[in-house]
C-alpha positions in Angstrom: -6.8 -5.4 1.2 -3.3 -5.5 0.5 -1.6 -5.4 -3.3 1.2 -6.6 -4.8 3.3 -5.5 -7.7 4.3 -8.2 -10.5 4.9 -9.2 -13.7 2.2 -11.3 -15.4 2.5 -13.3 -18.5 1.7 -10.7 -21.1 3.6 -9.1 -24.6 5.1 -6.4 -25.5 6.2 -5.9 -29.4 9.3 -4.1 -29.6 9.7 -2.4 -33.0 13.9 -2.6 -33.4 13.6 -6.5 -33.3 10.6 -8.3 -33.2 11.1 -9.3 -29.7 8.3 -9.8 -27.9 8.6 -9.6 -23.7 6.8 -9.3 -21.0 7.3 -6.1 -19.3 3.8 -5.1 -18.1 2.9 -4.4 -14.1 0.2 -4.7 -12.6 -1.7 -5.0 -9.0 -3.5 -8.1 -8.0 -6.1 -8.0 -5.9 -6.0 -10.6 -2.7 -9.3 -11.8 -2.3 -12.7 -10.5 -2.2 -14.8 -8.6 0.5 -18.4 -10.7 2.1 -21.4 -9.5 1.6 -22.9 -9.4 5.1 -22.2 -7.8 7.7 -19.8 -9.3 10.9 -21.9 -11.2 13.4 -20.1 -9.8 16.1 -21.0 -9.5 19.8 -21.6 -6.3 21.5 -21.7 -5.4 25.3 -22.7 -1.7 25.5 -23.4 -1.6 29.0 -21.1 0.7 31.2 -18.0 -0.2 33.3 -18.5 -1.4 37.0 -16.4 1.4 37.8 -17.8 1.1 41.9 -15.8 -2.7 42.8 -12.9 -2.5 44.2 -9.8 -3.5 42.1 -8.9 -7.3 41.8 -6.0 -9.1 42.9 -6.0 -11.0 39.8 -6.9 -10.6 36.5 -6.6 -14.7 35.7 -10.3 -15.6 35.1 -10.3 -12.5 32.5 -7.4 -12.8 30.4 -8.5 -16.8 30.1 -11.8 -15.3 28.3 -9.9 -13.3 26.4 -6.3 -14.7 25.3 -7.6 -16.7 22.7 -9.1 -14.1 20.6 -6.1 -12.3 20.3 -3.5 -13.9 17.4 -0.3 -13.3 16.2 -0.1 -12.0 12.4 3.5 -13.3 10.6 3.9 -11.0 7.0 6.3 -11.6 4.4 7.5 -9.3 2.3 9.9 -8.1 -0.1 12.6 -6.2 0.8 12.3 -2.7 -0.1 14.4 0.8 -0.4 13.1 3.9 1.0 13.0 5.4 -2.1 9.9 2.8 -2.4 8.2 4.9 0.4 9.4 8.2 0.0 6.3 9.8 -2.2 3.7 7.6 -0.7 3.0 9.6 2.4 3.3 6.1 4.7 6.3 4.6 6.6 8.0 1.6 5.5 6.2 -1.6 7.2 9.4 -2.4 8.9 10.2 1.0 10.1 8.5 1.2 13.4 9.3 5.4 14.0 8.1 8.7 11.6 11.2 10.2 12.9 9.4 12.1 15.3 9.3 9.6 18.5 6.1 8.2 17.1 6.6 4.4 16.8 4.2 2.2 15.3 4.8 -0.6 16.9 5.7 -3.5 14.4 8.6 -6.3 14.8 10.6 -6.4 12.0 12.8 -9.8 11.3 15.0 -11.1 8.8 17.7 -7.9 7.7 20.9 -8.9 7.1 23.7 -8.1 9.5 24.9 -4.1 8.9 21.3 -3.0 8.0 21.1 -4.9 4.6 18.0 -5.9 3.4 17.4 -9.1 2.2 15.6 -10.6 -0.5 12.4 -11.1 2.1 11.8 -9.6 4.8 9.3 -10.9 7.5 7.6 -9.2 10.3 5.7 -10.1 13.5 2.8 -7.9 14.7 -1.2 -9.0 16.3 -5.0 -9.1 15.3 -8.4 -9.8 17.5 -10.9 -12.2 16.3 -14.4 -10.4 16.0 -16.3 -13.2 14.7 -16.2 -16.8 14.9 -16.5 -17.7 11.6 -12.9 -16.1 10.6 -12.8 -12.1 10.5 -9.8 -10.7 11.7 -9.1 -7.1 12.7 -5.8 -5.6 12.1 -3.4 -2.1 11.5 -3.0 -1.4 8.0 0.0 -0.1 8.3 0.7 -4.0 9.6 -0.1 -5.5 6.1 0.3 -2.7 3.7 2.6 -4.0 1.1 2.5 -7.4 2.2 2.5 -10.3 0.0 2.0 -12.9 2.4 -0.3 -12.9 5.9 -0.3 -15.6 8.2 -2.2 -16.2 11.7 -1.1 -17.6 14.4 -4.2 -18.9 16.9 -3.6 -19.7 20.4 -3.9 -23.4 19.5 -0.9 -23.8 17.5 -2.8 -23.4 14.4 -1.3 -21.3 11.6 -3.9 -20.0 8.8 -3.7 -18.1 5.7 -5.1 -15.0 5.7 -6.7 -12.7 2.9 -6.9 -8.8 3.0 -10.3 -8.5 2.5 -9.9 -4.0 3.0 -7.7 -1.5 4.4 -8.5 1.8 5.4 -5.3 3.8 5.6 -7.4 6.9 7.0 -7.9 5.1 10.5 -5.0 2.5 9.8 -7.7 -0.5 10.1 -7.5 -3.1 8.0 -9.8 -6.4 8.1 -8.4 -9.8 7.6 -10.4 -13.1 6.3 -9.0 -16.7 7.7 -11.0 -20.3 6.4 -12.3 -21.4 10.2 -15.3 -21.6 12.3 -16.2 -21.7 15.8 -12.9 -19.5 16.9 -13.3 -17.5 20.4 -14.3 -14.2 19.2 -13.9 -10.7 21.0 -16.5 -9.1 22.5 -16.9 -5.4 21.9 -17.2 -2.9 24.2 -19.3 0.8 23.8 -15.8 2.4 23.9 -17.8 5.9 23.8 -18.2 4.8 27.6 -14.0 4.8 28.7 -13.3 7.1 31.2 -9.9 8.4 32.0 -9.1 6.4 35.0 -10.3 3.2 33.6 -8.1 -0.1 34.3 -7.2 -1.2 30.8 -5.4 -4.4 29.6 -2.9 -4.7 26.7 -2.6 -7.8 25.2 -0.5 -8.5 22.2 2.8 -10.2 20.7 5.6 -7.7 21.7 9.0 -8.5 20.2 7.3 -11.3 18.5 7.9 -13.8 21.6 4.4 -14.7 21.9 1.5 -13.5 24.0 1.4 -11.5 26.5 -0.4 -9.1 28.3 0.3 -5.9 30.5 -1.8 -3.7 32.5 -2.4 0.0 32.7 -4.9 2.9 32.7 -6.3 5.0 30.4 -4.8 8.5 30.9 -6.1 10.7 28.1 -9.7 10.1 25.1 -9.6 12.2 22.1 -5.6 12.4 21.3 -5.0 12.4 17.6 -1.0 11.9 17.3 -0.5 10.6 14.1 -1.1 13.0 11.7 -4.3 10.4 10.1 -7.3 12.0 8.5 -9.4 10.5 11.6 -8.1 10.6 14.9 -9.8 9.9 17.9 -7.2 7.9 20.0 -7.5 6.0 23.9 -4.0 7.5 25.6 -2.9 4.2 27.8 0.2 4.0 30.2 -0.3 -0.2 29.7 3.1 -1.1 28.5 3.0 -1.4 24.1 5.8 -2.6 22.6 7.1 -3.8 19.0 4.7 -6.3 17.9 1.7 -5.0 19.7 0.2 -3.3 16.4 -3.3 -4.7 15.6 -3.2 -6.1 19.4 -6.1 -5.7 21.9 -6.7 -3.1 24.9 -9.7 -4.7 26.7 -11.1 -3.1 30.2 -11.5 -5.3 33.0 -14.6 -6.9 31.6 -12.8 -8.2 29.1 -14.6 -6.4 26.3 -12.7 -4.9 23.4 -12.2 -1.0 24.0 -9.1 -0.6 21.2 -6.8 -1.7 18.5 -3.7 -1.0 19.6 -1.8 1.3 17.1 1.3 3.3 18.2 3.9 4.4 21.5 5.2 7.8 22.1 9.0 6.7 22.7 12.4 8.7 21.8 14.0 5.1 22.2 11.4 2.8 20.6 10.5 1.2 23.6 7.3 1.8 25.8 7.4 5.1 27.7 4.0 4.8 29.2 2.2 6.4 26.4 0.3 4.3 23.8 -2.7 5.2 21.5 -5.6 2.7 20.6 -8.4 3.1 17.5 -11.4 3.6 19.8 -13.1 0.1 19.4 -16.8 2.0 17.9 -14.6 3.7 15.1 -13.0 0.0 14.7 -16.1 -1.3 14.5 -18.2 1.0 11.8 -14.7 1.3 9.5 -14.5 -3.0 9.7 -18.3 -3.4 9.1 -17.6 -1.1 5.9 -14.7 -2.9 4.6 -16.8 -6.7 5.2 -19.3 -5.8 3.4 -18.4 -3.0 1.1 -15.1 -3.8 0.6 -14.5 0.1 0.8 -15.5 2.9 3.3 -17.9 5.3 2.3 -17.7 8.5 4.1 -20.2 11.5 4.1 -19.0 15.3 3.5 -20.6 18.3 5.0 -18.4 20.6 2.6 -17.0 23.0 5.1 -13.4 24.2 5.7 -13.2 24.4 9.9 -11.1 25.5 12.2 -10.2 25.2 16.1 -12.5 27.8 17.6 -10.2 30.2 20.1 -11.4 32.3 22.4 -10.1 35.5 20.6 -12.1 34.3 17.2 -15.4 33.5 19.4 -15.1 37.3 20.5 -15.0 38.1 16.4 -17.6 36.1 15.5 -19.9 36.5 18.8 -19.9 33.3 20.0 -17.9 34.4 23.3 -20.5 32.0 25.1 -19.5 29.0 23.3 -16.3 27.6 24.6 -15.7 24.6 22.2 -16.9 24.4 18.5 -15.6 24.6 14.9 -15.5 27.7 13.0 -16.2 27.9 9.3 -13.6 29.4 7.4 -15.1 28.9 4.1 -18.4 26.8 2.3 -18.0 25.3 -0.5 -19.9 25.6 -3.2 -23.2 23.4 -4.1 -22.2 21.9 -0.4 -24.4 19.7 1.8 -23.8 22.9 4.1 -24.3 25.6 1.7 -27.6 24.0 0.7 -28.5 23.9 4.5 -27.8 27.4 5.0 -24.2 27.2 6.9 -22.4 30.5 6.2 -18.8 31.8 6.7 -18.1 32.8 10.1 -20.8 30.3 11.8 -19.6 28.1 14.6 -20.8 24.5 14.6 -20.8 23.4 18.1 -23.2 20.7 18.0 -23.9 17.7 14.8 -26.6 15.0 15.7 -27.1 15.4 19.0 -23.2 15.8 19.5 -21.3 18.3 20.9 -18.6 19.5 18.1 -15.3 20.6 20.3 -13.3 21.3 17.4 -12.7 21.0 13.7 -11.6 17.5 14.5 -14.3 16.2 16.3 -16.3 18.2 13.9 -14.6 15.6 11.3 -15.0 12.8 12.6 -19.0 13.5 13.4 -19.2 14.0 10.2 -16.9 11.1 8.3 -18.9 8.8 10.6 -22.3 9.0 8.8 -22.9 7.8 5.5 -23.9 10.3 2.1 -27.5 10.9 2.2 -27.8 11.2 6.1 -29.7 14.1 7.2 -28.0 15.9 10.2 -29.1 18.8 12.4 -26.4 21.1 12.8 -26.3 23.8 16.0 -24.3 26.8 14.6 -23.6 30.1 16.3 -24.0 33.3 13.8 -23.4 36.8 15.2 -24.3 35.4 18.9 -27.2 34.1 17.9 -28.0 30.0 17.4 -29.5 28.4 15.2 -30.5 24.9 13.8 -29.5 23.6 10.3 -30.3 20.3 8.7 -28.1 19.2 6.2 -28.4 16.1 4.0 -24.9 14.5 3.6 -22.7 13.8 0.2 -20.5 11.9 -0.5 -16.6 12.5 0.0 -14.6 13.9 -2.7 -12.8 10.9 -4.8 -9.5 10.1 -2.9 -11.1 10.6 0.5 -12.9 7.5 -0.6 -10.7 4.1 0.6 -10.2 2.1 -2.5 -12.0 -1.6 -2.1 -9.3 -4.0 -2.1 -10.9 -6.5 -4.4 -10.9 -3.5 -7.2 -7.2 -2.4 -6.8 -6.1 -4.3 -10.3 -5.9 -3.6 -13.3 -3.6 -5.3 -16.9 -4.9 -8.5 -16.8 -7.4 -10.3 -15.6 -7.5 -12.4 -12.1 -8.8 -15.6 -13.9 -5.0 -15.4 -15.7 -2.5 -18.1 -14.5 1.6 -17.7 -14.9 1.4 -14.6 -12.6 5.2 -12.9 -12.6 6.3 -14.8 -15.4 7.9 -12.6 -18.3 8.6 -14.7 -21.8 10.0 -13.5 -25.3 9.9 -15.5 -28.5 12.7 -17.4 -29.4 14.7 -16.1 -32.1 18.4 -15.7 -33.5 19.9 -13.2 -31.0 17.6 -14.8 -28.0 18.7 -18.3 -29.0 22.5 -17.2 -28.5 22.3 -15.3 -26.0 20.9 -18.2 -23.7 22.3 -20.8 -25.7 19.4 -22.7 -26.4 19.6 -25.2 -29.5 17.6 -24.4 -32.9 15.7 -27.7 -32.5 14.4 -26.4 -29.5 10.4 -24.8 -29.9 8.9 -22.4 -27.3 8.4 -19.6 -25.4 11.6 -18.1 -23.6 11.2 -17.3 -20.2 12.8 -14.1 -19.1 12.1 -13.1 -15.8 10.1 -14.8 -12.9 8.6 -13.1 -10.0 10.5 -14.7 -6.4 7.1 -14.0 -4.7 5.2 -16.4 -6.9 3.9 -19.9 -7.2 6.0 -20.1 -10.6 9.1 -19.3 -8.8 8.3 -22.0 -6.0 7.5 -24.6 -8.5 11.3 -24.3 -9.9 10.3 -21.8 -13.2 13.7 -19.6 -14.1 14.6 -17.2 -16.2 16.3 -18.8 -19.2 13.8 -21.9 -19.5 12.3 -22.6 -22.4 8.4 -23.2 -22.1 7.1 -26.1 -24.7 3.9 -26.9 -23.3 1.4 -25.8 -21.2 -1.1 -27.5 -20.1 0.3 -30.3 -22.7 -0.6 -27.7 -25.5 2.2 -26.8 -27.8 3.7 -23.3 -27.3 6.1 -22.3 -30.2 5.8 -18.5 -29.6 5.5 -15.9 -26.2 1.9 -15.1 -27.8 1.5 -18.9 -27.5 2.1 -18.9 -24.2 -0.2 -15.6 -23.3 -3.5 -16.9 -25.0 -2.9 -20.3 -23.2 -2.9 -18.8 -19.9 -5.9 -16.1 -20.1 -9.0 -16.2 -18.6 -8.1 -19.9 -16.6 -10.7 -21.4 -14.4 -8.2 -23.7 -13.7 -4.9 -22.5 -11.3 -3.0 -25.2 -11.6 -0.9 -25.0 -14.7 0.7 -28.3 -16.0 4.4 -26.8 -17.8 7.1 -28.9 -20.0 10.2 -26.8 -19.8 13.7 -27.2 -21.6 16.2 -26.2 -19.5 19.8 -27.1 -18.7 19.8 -29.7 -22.6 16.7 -31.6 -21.5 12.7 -31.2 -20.9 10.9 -31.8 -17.5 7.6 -31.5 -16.7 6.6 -29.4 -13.5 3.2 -27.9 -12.1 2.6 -24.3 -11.2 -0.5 -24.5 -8.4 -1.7 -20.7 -8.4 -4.5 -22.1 -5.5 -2.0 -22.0 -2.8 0.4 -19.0 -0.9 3.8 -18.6 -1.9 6.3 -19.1 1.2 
């Protein structure tokens, strides 16, 4: 779930004067994960790969169309140097520099390159239930303060981050609606290079559409995430296609669209979707969790080559993972793993390569038991291992827990306030008959802000209790049930009365 940065309603005493201000940031969380898991629909059964191709695919993009929305996000503008340490691109920079483009529309710069004070961008989701879950890119929504999407019907909802899972660049959204057309999912363990695959999205934020392809390549992992395990698609992917749908001719959900190969930004014929299984376990995580929980086997691997399988005599085994080191009180060094072994099988599945060694193992949960096959000295053997949990920051924060400063039931959000005294009294030229609490800063993003609140306003009631102080106004406001603030504020030689409603999204 996506976070915001503001200033709440809060004090901070500043010795050399007595002025007290609000100054304090925090992170507020944007809604809260479900407890049960996504009723979604499931085909596993395999592709009809033996008919011959259609003339048309009509009768199957009409099943289909209407599960896949468009996803409007408002933003503030912000400088790279907001990005640089953070590991991510900007939202609204759709290339990492090295012809890798995720693929999100970006509106509303000024002319030149300028930012302006919002910025807004156009990108797509699936519906995977009917009663409201929406599946996404994080990198879509990450650092958004405002989600909106767009059905097929002309409707427009609200949306809440319920999680985000930068480590797959998934993210789950939450809209208030029931009966919508959901996807169907497909067992995308099952795509075959040679598949007929359709793309269907909101390129260059004009609306749907959908284009048609193969899949060329399984496996490809191009975007330097910690799990990889991308569909390779010539089926043109443009700006706007992130979070979008690549279906197979079934019409069953095979992949979230996620990124183009392009030196000009445009589709080249080579575009990467999140396998729609890994979508699937990561989303169910995120509903009900609100996190993911991944497993740890405590190994450092490697690609095996066939030089090191000479080494280590394991010249028979052509793909697998060799451990370069165990760590200590692992789930492998309990089982018995040692340096130099080569893992080429976990659970029943064949391990190609550290990466797919990863991803075996990230997709089983802490407290799993798996049976390992390892090669040692040209011998093989079989390991179990019981599974623990992944160090701390390999574990995706929960959304509804990214806060901290004050408490969600506050009200005033992004409204900073000082007492009034001699020097603040001149400096905004407010009369000395005049009682409150001065405001000095409101958030733009905020319902304050929409409700007319500005910085030099005096604040004299709230909630038609007096305020003659800024700790007036903080103790009012804590720990509200109630969202909707009622506010008299001085401003401009006279007092008004306006209403701050907290319940609804800021434009």
């Amino acid at each position: 779930m996506k976070t915001k940065t503001i200033v709440n309603l809060t004090l901070l005493a500043i010795a050399s004067g007595g002025l007290a201000f609000a100054t304090a940031r925090v992170l507020e969380a944007k809604g809260n994960h479900a407890e049960s898991a996504p009723n979604i629909t499931l085909d596993s059964r395999p592709l009809e790969r033996d008919s011959r191709m259609p003339t048309s695919f009509a009768d199957t993009l009409k099943k289909i169309t209407p599960s896949v929305v468009k996803i409007d996000v408002t933003t503030k503008a912000m400088s790279a140097a907001d990005f640089g340490d953070r590991g991510q691109m900007a939202p609204f920079d759709p290339s990492d520099g090295s012809g890798l483009q995720r693929f999100f529309q970006q509106r509303g710069r000024g002319s030149g390159g300028m930012p302006m004070p919002r910025e807004h961008g156009a990108a797509s989701g699936v519906i995977i239930t009917p009663d409201g879950y929406v599946l996404t890119n994080n990198h879509v929504i990450e650092h958004a303060d405002k989600v909106e999407v767009t059905l097929q019907d002309g409707r427009t909802l609200t949306a809440k981050v319920l999680g985000e899972d930068p480590k797959t660049d998934l993210a789950v959204l939450k809209v208030e609606a029931s009966d919508l057309p959901a996807m169907t999912f497909a067992d995308s363990d099952q795509v075959q290079v040679g598949d007929i695959v359709l793309a269907v999205g909101n390129p260059f934020g004009l609306g749907q559409s959908c284009s048609m392809g193969m899949v060329s390549a399984t496996g490809r992992a191009t975007m330097g995430l910690d799990y990889e395990d991308f569909i390779q698609t010539d089926a043109a992917i443009n700006p706007g296609n992130s979070g979008g749908a690549l279906v197979d001719t079934q019409g069953r959900l095979v992949g979230i669209n996620t990124a183009i190969l392009s030196r000009t930004g445009g589709n080249n014929g080579v575009g990467f979707a999140i396998p729609s299984n890994m979508a699937r376990s990561v989303m169910n995580d995120l509903i009900t969790d609100g996190k993911v929980t991944r497993a740890s086997l405590g190994v450092m691997a490697q690609d095996l080559t066939p030089a090191l399988a000479r080494k280590f005599g394991a010249a028979e085994a052509t793909r697998g993972a060799l451990v370069g080191e165990v760590l200590a009180k692992s789930s492998a060094a309990k089982a018995g793993v040692e340096n130099g072994d080569v893992i080429t099988g976990v659970g029943g599945q064949a391990v190609r390569d550290a990466r797919t060694l990863k991803l075996a193992v990230g997709s089983h949960k802490p407290g799993d038991q798996l049976e390992l096959k390892v090669v040692r000295d040209g011998a093989e053997k079989s390991l179990t291992a019981t599974l623990e949990p992944m160090a701390g920051e390999d574990q995706a924060t929960p959304a509804h827990q990214r806060s901290s400063g004050r408490d969600d039931a506050d009200t005033l959000n992004g409204v900073g306030v000082a007492d009034l005294d001699r020097e603040t009294r001149r400096e905004a030229n407010i009369p000395s008959d005049v009682k409150g609490a001065l405001v000095t800063e409101v958030d733009e993003s905020t319902a304050a802000w929409e409700a007319g609140l500005r910085a030099g306003n005096v604040i004299q009631q709230i909630n038609r209790q007096p305020v003659t102080s800024a700790e007036d106004a903080v103790k009012l406001t804590s720990r509200q049930s109630n969202k909707e603030t009622l506010l008299r504020v001085w401003s401009q030689g006279g007092s008004h009365f306006i209403t701050v409603d907290e319940t609804r999204e800021t434009p």
